[in-house]
LUMBA-227628 format. One record per residue (C-alpha): x, y, z; residue number from 1. Coordinates in pm, 1 decimal, always signed. Example, Ala and Ser with C-alpha at 12.3 -4.5 7.8 and 13.67 -1.06 7.14 Angstrom:
<recs>
<<+1230.0, -450.0, +780.0>, 1> <<+1367.0, -106.0, +714.0>, 2> 
</recs>
This chain:
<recs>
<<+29308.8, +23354.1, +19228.7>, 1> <<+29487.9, +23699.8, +19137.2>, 2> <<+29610.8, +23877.8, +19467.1>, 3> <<+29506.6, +24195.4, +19533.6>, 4> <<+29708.7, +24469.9, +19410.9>, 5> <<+29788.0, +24722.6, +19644.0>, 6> <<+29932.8, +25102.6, +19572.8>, 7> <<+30157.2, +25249.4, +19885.5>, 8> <<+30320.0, +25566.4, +19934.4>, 9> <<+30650.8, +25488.8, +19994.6>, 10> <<+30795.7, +25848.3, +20128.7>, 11> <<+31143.3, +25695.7, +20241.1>, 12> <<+31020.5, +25684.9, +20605.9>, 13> <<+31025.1, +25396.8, +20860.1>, 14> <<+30627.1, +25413.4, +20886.0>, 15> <<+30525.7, +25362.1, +20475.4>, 16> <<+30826.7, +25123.3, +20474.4>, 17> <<+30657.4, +24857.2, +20693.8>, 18> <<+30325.8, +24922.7, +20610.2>, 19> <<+30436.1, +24801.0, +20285.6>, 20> <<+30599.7, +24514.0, +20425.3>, 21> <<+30265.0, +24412.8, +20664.3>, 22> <<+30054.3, +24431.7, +20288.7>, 23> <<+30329.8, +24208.0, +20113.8>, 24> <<+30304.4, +23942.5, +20415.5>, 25> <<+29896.7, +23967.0, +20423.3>, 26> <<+29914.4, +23854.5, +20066.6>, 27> <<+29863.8, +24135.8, +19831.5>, 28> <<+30033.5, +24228.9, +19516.9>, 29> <<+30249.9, +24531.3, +19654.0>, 30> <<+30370.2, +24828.5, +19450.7>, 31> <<+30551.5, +25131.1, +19602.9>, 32> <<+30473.1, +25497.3, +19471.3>, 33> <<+30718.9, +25763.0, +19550.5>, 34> <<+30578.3, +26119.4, +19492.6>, 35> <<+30808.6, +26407.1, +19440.2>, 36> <<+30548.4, +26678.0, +19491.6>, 37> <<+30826.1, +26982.9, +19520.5>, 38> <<+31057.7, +27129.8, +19293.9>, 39> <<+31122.6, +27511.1, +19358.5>, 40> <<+31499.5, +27545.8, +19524.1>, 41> <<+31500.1, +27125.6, +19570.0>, 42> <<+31851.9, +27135.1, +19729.1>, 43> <<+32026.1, +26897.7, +20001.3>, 44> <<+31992.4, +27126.4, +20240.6>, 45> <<+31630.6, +27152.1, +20336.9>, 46> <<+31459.3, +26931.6, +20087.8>, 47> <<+31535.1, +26572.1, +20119.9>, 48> <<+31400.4, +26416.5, +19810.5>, 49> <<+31699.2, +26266.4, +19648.2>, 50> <<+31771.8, +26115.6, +19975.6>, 51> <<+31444.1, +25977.7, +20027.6>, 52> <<+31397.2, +25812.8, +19691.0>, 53> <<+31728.9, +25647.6, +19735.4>, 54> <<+31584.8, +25538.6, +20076.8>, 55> <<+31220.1, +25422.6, +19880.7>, 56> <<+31427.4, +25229.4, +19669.5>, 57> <<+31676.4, +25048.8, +19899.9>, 58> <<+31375.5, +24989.6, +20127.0>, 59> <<+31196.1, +24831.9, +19768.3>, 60> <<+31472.7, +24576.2, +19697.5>, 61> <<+31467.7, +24469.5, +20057.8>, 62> <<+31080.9, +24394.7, +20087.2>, 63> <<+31082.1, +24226.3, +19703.4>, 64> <<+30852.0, +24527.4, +19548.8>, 65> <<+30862.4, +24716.6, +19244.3>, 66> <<+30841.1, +25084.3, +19344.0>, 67> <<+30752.0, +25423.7, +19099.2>, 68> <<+30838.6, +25758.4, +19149.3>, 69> <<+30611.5, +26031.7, +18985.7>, 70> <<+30570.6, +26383.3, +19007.2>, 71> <<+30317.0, +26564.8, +19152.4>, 72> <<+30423.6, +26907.0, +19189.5>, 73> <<+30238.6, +27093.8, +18938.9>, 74> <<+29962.8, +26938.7, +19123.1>, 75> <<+30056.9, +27036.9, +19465.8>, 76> <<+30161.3, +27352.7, +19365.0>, 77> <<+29823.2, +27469.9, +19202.1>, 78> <<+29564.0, +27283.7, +19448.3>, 79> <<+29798.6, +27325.2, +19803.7>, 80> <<+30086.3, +27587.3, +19777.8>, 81> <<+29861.5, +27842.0, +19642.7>, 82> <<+29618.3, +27815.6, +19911.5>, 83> <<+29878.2, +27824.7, +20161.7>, 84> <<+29996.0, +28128.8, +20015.6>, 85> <<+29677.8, +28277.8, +20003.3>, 86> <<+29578.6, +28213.9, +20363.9>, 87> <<+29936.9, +28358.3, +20479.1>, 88> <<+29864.1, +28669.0, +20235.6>, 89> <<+29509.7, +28716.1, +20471.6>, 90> <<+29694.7, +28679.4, +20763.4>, 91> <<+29616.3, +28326.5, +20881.4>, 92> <<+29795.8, +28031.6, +20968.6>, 93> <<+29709.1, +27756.4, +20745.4>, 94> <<+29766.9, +27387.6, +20759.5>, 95> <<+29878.4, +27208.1, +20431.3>, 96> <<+29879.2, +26884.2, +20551.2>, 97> <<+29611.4, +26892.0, +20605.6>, 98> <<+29507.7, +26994.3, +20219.3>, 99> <<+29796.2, +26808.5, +20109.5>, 100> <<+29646.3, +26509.9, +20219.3>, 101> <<+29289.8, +26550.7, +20032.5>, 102> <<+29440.7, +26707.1, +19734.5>, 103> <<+29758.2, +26512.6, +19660.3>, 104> <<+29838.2, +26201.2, +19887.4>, 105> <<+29456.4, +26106.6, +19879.7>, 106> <<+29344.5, +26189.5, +19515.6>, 107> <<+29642.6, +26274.2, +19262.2>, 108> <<+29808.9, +25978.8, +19439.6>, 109> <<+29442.2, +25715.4, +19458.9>, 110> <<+29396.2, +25795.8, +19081.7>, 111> <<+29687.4, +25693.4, +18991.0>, 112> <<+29719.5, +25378.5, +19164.3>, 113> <<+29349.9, +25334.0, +19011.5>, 114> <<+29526.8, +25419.3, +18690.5>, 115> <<+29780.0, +25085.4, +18738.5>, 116> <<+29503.5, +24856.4, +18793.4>, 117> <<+29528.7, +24870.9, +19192.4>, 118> <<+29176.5, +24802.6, +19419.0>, 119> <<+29331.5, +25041.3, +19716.6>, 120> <<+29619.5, +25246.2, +19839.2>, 121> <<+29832.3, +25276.1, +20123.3>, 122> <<+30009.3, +25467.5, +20356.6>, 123> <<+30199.7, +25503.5, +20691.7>, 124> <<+29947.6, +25709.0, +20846.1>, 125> <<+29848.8, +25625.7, +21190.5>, 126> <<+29489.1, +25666.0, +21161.1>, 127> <<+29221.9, +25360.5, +21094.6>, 128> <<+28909.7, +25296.4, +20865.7>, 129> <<+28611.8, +25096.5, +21002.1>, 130> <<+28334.3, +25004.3, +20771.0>, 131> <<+28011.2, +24977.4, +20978.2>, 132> <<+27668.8, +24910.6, +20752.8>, 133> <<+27858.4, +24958.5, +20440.7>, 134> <<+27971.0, +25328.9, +20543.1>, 135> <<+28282.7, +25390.2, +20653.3>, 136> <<+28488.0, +25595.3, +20933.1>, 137> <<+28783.8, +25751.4, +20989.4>, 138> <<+28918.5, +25658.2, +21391.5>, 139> <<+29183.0, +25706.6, +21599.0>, 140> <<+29534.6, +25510.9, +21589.5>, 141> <<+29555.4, +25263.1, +21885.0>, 142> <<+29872.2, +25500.4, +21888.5>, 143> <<+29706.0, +25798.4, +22035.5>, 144> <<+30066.3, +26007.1, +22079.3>, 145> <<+30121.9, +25966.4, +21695.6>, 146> <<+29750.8, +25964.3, +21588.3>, 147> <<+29709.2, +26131.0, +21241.9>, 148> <<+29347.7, +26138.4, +21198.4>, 149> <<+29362.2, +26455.3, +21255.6>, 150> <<+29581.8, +26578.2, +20948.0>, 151> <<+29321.5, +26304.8, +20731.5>, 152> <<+28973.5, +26453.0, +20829.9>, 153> <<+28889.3, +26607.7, +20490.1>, 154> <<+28877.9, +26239.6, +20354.1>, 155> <<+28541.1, +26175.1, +20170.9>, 156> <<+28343.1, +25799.3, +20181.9>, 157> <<+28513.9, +25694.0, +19806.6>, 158> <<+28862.9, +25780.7, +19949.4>, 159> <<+28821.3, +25597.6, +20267.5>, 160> <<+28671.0, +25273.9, +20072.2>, 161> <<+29010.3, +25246.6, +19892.4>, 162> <<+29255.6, +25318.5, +20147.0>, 163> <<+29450.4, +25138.1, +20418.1>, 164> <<+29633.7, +25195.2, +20717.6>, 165> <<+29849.1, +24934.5, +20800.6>, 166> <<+30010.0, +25073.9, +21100.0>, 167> <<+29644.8, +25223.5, +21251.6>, 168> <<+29664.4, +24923.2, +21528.8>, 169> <<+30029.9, +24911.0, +21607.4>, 170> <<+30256.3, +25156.9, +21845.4>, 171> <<+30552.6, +25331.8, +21672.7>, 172> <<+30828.5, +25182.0, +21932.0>, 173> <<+30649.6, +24829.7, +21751.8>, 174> <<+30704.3, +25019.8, +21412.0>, 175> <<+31054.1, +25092.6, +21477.0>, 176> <<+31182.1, +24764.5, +21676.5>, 177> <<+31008.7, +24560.9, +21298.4>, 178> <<+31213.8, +24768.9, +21110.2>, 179> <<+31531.9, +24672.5, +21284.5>, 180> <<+31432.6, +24348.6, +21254.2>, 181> <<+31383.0, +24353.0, +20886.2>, 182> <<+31757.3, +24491.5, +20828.8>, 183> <<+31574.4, +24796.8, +20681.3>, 184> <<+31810.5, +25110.5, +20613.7>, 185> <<+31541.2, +25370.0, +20767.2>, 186> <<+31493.2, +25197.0, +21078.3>, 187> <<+31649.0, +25502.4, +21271.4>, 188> <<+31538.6, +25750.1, +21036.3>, 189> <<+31446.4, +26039.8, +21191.0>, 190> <<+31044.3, +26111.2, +21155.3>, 191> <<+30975.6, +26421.0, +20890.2>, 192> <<+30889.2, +26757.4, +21007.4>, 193> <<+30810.0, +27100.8, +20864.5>, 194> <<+30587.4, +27198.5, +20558.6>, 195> <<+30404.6, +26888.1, +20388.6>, 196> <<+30675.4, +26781.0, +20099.4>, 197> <<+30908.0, +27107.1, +20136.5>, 198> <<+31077.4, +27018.4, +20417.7>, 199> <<+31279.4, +27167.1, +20733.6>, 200> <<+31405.4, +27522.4, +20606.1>, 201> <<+31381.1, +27866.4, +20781.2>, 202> <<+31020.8, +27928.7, +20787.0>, 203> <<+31065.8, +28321.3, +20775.2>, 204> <<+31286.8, +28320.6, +20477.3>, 205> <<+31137.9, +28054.5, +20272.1>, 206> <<+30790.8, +28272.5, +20299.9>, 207> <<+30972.9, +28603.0, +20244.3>, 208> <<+31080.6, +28439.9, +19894.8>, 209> <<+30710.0, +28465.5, +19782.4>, 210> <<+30539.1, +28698.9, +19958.5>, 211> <<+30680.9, +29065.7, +20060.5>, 212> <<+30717.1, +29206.6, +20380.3>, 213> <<+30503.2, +29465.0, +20503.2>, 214> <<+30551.7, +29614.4, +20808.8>, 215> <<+30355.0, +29769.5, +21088.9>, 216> <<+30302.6, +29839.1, +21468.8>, 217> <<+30263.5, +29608.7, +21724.4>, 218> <<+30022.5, +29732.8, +22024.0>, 219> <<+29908.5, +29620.9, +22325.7>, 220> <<+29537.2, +29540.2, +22343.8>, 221> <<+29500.9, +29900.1, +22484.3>, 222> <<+29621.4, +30006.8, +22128.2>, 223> <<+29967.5, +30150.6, +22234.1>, 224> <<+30238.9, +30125.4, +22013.2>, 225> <<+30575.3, +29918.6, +22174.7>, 226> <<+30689.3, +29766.6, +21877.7>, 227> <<+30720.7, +29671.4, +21494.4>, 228> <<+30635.2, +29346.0, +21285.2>, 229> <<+30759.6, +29293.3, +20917.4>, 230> <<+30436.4, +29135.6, +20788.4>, 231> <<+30153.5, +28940.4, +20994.9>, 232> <<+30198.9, +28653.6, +20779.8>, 233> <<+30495.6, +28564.6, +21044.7>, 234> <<+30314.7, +28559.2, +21357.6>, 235> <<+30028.4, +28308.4, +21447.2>, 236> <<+29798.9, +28352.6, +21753.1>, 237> <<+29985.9, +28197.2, +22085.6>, 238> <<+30345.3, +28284.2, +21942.8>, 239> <<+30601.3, +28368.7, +22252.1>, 240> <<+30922.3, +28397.1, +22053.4>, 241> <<+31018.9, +28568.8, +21808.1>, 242> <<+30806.9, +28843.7, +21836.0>, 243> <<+31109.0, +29066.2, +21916.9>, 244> <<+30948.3, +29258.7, +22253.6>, 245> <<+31156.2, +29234.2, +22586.9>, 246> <<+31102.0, +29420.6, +22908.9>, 247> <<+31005.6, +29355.8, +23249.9>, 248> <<+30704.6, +29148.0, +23384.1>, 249> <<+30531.6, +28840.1, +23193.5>, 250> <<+30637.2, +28754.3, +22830.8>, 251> <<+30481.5, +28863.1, +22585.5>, 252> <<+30170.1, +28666.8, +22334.8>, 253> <<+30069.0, +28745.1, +22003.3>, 254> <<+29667.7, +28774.2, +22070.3>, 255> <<+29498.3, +28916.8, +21726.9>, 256> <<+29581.1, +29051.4, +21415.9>, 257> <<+29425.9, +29382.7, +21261.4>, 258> <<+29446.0, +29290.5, +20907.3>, 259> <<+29273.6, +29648.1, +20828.3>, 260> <<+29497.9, +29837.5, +21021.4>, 261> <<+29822.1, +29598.4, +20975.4>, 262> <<+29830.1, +29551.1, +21344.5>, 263> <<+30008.1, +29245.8, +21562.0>, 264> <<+29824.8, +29246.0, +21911.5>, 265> <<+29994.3, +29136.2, +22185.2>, 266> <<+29942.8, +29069.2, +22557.1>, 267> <<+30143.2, +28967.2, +22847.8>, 268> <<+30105.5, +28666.9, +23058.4>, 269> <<+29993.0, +28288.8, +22916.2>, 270> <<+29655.8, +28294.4, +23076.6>, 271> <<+29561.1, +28660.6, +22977.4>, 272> <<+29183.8, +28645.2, +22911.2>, 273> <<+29253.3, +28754.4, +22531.5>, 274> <<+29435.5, +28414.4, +22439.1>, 275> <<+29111.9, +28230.7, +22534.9>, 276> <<+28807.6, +28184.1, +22339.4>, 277> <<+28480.8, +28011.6, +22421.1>, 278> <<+28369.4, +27942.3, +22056.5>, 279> <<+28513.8, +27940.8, +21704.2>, 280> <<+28323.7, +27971.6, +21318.8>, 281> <<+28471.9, +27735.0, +21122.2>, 282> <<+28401.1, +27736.0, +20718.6>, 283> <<+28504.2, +27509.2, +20408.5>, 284> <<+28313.3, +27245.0, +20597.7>, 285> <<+28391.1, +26837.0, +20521.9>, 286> <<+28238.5, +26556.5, +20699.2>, 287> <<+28373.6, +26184.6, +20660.4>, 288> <<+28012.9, +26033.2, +20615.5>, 289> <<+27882.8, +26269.1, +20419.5>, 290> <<+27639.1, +26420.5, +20739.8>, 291> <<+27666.2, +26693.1, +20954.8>, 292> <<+27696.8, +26610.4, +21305.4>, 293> <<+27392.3, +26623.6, +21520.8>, 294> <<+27341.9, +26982.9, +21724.4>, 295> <<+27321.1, +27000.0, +22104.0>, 296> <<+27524.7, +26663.3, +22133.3>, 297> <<+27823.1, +26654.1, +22336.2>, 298> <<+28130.4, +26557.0, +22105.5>, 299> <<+28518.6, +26652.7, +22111.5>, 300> <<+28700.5, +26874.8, +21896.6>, 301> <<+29103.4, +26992.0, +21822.5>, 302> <<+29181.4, +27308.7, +21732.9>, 303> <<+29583.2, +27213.1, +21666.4>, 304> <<+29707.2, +26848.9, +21638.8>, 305> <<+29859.0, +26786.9, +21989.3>, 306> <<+29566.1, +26903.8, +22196.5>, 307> <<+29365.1, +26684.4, +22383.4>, 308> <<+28985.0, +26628.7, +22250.2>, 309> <<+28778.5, +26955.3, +22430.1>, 310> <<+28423.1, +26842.5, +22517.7>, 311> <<+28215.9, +27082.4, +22277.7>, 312> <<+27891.5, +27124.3, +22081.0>, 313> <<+27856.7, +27142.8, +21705.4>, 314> <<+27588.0, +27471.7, +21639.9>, 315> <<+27451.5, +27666.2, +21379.2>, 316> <<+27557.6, +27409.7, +21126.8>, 317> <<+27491.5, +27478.9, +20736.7>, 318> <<+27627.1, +27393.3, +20398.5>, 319> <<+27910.2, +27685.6, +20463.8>, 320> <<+27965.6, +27713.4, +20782.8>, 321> <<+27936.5, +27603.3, +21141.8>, 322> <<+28045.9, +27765.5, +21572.2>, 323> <<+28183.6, +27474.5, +21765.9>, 324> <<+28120.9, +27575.0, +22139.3>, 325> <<+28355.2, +27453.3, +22439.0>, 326> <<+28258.5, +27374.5, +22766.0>, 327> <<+28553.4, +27554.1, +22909.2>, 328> <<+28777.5, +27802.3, +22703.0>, 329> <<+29011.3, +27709.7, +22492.7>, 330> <<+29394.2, +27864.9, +22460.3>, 331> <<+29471.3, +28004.4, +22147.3>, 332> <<+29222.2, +27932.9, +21883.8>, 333> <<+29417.0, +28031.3, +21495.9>, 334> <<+29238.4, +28056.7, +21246.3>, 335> <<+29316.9, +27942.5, +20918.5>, 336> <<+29392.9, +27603.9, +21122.5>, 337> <<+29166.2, +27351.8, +21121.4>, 338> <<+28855.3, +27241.2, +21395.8>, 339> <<+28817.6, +26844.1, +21392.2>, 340> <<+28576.1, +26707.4, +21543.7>, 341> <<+28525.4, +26375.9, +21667.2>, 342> <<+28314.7, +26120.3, +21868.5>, 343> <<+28473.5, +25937.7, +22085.3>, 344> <<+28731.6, +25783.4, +21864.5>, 345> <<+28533.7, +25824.9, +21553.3>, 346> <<+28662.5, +26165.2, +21360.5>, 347> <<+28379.5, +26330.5, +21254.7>, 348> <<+28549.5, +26586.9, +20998.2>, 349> <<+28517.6, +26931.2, +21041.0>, 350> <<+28661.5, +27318.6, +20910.2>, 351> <<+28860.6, +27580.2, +20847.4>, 352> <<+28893.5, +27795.9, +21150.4>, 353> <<+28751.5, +28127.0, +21020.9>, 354> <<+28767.8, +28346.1, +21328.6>, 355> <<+28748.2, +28309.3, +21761.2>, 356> <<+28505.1, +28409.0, +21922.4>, 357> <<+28643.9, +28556.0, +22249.3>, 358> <<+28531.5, +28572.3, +22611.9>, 359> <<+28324.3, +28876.0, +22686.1>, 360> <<+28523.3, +29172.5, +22609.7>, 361> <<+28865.5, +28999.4, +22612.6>, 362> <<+28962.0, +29157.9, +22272.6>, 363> <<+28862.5, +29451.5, +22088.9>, 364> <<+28633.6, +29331.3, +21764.9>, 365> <<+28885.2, +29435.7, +21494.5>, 366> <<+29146.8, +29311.6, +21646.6>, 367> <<+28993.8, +28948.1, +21670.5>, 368> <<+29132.8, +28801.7, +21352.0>, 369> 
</recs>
């Protein structure tokens, strides 16, 4: 009987390196598929692909698999760069992992490995898929300080059918102490950071290369003037530093952005009433099972990846849009990021944050962006 063949993305990293390994030892007929999904200014010094592949490839030879490399980065430039681009442009804070991850690592990447005759694909994700009455769901790692589910929410039913997470039941300390054992090369590789397949690079200059300044006031929430930005597209909601404000008392918090008036609002003190918002719209809706959650019913949702779940309720839901409601107010709410929702440890799915909505009189209107 032919073994199963199995597609992973090998990125160079400890994680996709023994998830590859786990497949090869449960019997299937591994390949490895290293995507180079960036090319623009692909240096040493912030973009560690050449490094990475070498890593793929030493990691390859060690486990006995044939690994790939192919490019993607017309791809992710078109269906993922643009849109982050776009959303910075409007003065939000996108996530492209998050799109990354249904555009490129979960479809470019799944039709392909369909492409070399492969049932599924792979990757070092900590996340799980359950099948329950032939649908499936996305849950939580067993890991829940590196669970990923998060980043994979946009996943539809056909992408979940054909994908595996090797690592979804195992702890990363367990992840890293295999490696060691395996005499793998990337067993103390450090875990990547920074934008989705561009790397660790100075955030403020690498945007500046694409999309001009363009300066303006920054204002207290009673709309007086203490202070200049060089383009909204550098501050998110929440931000302490950087904003370039001293003086006496509490620091200062970037609270709203008038995109009409070019406008960074600020406010001093971490619990100030305009950093808090009882609601959010979210838009560009996706739900794992292909349903819309059920409204009045008590559920969790994150509006950034490290928060705790927030009890909430999913309202007003429609084919375009949706208001998740907290129980208690929540810090910070960006939009442009995304709202996941989730029951229990099932993820749900969920949106694109599209705007707070803030406690009763906590922020002017226009300057809620």
């Amino acid at each position: 009987m032919a073994k199963q063949k199995i597609v992973v993305g090998l990125s160079g990293g400890v994680d996709s390196s023994v998830a590859a390994w786990l497949l090869k030892e449960q019997g299937f007929e591994v390949i490895g598929l290293f995507m180079k999904n960036w090319e623009d200014d692909d240096d040493e010094e912030y973009c560690s692909s050449r490094q990475d592949l070498i890593d793929a490839v030493s990691v390859a030879d060690i486990i006995g698999i044939d690994v790939e490399s192919v490019n993607f980065s017309a791809e992710y430039k078109e269906r993922v760069f643009s849109n982050f681009l776009t959303e910075y442009k409007a003065g939000r804070t996108p996530n492209p992992d998050v799109l990354c991850n249904a555009e490129i690592k979960f479809r470019s990447f799944l039709d392909h490995a369909v492409d070399l005759g492969a049932g599924a694909i792979a990757t070092g994700h900590y996340a799980q898929v359950r099948e329950t009455d032939g649908r499936f769901e996305l849950l939580k790692a067993e890991d829940g300080t590196k669970d990923q589910s998060y980043f994979l929410h946009r996943l539809n039913q056909e992408q979940l059918s054909r994908t595996r997470f090797p690592l979804g039941q195992m702890y990363k300390r367990d992840v890293r102490e295999l490696a060691k054992k395996l005499g793998l090369p990337n067993c103390e590789k450090k875990d990547s950071t920074g934008i989705c397949f561009i790397g660790e690079r100075p955030f403020r200059e690498f945007l500046g290369r694409y999309l001009p300044d363009r300066p303006g006031d920054i204002t207290t929430i009673d709309g007086d003037t203490i202070g200049a930005h060089n383009g909204l597209m550098y501050y998110t909601i929440g931000q302490r530093h950087g904003i370039g404000i001293g003086g006496e008392g509490q620091p200062w918090y970037v609270a709203g952005k008038d995109i009409d008036a070019n406008r960074l609002v600020v406010v001093q003190g971490h619990d100030h009433p305009a950093l808090l918002s009882s609601a959010l719209v979210a838009s560009d809706l996706s739900w794992v099972s292909g349903a819309v959650p059920h409204t009045h019913w008590v559920y969790g949702a994150k509006t950034r990846y490290r928060q705790k779940d927030a009890p909430c309720a999913v309202e007003s839901v429609d084919q375009v849009s949706c208001e998740v409601r907290f129980a208690e107010p929540q810090w910070a709410v960006t939009p442009g990021q995304s709202a996941v929702v989730y029951e229990s440890r099932v993820c749900l799915g969920g949106g694109i944050i599209e705007h707070a909505i803030p406690l009763d009189d906590a922020l002017p209107a226009r300057s809620a962006a």
